[in-house]
C-alpha positions in Angstrom: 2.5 -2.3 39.4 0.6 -1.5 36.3 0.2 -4.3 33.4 2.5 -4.4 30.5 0.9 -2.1 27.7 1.1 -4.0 25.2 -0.3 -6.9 26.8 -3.6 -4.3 27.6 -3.1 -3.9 23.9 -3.7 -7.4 23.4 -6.1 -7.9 25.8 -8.2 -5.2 24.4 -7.9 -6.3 20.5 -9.0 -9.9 22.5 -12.0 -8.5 24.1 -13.5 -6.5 20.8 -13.2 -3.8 22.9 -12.3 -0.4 20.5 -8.8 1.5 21.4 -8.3 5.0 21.8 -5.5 6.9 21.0 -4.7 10.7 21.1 -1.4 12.5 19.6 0.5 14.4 22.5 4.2 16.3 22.4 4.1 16.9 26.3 4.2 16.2 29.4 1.0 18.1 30.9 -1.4 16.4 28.1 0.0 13.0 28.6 -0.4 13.2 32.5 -4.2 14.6 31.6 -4.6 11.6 28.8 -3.5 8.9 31.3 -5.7 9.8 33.9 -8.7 9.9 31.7 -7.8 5.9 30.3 -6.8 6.7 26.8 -5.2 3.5 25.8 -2.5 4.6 23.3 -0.6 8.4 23.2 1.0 8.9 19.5 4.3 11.7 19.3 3.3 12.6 16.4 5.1 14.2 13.8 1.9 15.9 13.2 4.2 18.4 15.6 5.9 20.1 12.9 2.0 21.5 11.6 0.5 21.7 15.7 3.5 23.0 17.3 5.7 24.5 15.3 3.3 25.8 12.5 4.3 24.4 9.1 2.4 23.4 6.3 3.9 19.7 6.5 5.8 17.4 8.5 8.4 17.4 6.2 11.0 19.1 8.5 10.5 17.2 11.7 13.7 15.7 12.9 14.8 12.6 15.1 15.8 15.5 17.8 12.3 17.1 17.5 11.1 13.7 17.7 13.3 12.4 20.7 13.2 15.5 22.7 9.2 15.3 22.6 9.0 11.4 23.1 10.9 12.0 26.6 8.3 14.6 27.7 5.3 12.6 26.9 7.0 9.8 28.8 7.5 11.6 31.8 3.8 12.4 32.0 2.5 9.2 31.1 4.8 6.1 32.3 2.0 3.3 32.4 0.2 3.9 29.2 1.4 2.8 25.5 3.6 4.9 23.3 4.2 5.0 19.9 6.5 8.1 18.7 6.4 8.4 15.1 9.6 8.0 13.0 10.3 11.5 11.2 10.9 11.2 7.1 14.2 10.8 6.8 14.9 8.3 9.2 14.4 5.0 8.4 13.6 4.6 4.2 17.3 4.2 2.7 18.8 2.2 5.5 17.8 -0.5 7.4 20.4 -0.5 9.9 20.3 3.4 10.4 16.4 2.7 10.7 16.9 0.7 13.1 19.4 2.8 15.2 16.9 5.7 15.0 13.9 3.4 16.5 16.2 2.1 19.1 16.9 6.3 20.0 13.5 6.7 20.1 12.6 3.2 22.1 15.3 4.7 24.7 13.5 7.7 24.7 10.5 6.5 26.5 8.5 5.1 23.1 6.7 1.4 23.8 6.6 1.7 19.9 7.7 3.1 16.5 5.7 3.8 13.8 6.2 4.7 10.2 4.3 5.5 7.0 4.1 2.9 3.5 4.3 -0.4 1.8 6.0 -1.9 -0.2 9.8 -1.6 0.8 9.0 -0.5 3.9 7.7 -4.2 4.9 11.3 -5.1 5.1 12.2 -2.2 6.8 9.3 -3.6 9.1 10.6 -7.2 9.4 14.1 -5.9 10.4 13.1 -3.7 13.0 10.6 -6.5 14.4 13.2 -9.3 14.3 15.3 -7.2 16.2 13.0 -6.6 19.0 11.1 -3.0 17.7 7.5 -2.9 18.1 6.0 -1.1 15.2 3.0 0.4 13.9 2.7 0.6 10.0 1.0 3.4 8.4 -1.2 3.4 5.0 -3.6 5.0 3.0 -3.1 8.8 3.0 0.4 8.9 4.3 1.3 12.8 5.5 4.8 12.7 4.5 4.4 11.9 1.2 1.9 14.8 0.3 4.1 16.2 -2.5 4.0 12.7 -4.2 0.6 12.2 -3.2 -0.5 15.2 -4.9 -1.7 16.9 -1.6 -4.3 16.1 1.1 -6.7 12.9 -0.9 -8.7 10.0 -0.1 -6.7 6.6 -0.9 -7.9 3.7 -2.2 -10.8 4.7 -4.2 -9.7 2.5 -7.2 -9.8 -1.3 -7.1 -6.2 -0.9 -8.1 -5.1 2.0 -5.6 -7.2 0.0 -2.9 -5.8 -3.6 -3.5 -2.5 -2.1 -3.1 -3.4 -1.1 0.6 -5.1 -4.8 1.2 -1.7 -6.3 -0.1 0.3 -3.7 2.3 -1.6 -4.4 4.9 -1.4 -8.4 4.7 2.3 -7.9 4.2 2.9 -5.7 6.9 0.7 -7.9 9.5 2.9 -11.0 8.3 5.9 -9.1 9.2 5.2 -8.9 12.7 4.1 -5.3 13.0 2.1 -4.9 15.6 -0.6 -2.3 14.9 -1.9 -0.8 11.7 -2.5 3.1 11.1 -5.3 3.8 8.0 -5.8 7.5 7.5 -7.8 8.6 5.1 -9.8 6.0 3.1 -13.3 4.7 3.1 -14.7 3.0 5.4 -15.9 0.2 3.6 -11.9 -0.5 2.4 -10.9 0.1 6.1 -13.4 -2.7 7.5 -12.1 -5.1 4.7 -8.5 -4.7 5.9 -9.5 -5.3 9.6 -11.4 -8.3 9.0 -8.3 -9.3 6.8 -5.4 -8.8 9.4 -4.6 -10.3 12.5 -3.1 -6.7 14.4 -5.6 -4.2 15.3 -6.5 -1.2 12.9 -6.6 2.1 14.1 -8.5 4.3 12.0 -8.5 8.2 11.2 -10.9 9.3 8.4 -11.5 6.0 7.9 -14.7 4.7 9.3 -16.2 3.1 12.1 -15.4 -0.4 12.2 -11.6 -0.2 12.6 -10.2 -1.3 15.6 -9.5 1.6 17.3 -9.4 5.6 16.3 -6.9 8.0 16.6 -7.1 12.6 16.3 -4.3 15.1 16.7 -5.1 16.4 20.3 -5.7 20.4 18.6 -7.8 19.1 16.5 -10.4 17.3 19.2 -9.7 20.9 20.8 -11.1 22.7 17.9 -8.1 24.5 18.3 -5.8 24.2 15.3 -6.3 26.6 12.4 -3.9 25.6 9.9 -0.3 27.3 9.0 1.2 29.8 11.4 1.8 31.9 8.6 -2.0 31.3 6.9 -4.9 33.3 7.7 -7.1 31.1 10.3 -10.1 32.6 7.9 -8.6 29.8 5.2 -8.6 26.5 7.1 -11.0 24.1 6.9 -11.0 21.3 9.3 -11.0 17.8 7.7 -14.3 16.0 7.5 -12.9 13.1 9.7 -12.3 15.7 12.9 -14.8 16.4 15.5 -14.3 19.2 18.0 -15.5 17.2 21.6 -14.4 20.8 23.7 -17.2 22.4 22.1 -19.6 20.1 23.4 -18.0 19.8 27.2 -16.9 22.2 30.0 -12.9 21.6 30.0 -10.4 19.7 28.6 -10.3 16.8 30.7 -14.3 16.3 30.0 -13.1 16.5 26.0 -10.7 13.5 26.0 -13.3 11.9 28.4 -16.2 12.5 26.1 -14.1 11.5 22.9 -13.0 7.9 25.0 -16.6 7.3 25.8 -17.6 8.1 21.7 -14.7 5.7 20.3 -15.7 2.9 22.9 -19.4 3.0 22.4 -18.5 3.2 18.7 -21.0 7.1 18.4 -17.5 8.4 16.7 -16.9 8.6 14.1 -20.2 9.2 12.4 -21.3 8.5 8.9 -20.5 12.6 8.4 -16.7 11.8 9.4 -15.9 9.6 7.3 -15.8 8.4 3.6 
């Protein structure tokens, strides 16, 4: 019988060893991602821009996020899970946010992860002393865009970037149990791991974060914006590197991007800020 994820979690955070994760909304991928060793899948709610062609993830929904938790689950029953919780459910209510993590725990997730500070560290602490694993997310948070102003770096002001640090300390007090940083540099990112007890895992956001994490179209080079946009428009994010162009198959992708996260070759200087 396999170990308990989390505790190969543990073990690799331990070790110094860097984690891999990949987003994934089936179960084909996940059965493809657990054979190759990637040590965390993400259901993302990057699915309502990736599968179901929006601008956003404004729209994705508990059922979306349910329905797609149980497929990855089916494919990949030894490896860690963390199914993201969808805007809507879990920010006025602590009780309804933690009936919608339990839905989604029952659905095949290890763990639940949502996106801010500030009141959200209660939300945090309530779901953790009720037995929830969570993953906070900060910096660049996806469904905030309108508020954020769109797609921008975080914490390039000493004010904007002490706010993360003071997140990020209050979230690892609460309990959480891993820490999301998307988009900000990679000197603010190393800071906050070096800071925090619970493992960092890093997208646009440098090198020395605990682990890394991509949306699975985007290591395929495959995702070209908005259904409705002209592919012509899109341009990828400086923090994505497409690993099928350099390898024969799929399966050799994920491998290649594993191998580039472990020996620490991605990201690059070039992807990140």
């Amino acid at each position: 019988m396999q170990e308990n994820p989390m505790k190969t979690l543990n073990k690799l955070t331990a070790a110094g060893e860097k984690i891999t994760m990949l987003t994934c909304y089936d179960a084909t991928f996940a059965k493809l991602m657990e054979l190759e060793g990637v040590d965390v899948i993400l259901v993302g709610d990057s699915l309502g821009m990736v599968l179901q062609g929006a601008d956003n993830t404004l729209n994705v929904s508990m059922h979306h996020m349910t329905y797609h938790t149980k497929s990855v689950a089916a494919g990949a029953p030894n490896t860690l899970i963390v199914a993201d919780m969808p805007l809507g459910s879990y920010e006025h209510d602590n009780e309804a946010a933690l009936k919608n993590a339990q839905w989604l725990i029952k659905s095949g997730a290890s763990m639940v992860k949502f996106e801010g500070g500030g009141d959200r560290v209660e939300t945090a602490r309530y779901l953790v002393s009720h037995g929830v694993p969570v993953c906070a997310h900060l910096g660049f948070t996806p469904q905030s865009v309108n508020q954020l102003g769109g797609y921008k770096i975080q914490g390039k002001t000493a004010v904007s970037a002490q706010k993360i640090i003071n997140d990020a300390k209050a979230m690892d007090q609460a309990g959480v149990s891993m820490l999301v940083l998307e988009m900000v540099p990679a000197a603010l990112a190393e800071k906050i791991t070096n800071l925090i007890k619970v493992p960092t895992i890093g997208i646009g956001a440098g090198v020395h974060c605990s682990g890394q994490v991509l949306v699975l179209q985007d290591l395929l080079g495959i995702y070209t914006g908005p259904a409705n946009k002209s592919p012509n428009d899109f341009k990828s994010p400086r923090f994505v590197r497409n690993f099928l162009q350099e390898n024969n198959s799929i399966q050799e992708a994920i491998a290649a991007y594993i191998t580039a996260v472990k020996d620490q070759s991605f990201p690059a200087q070039e992807h990140s800020y």
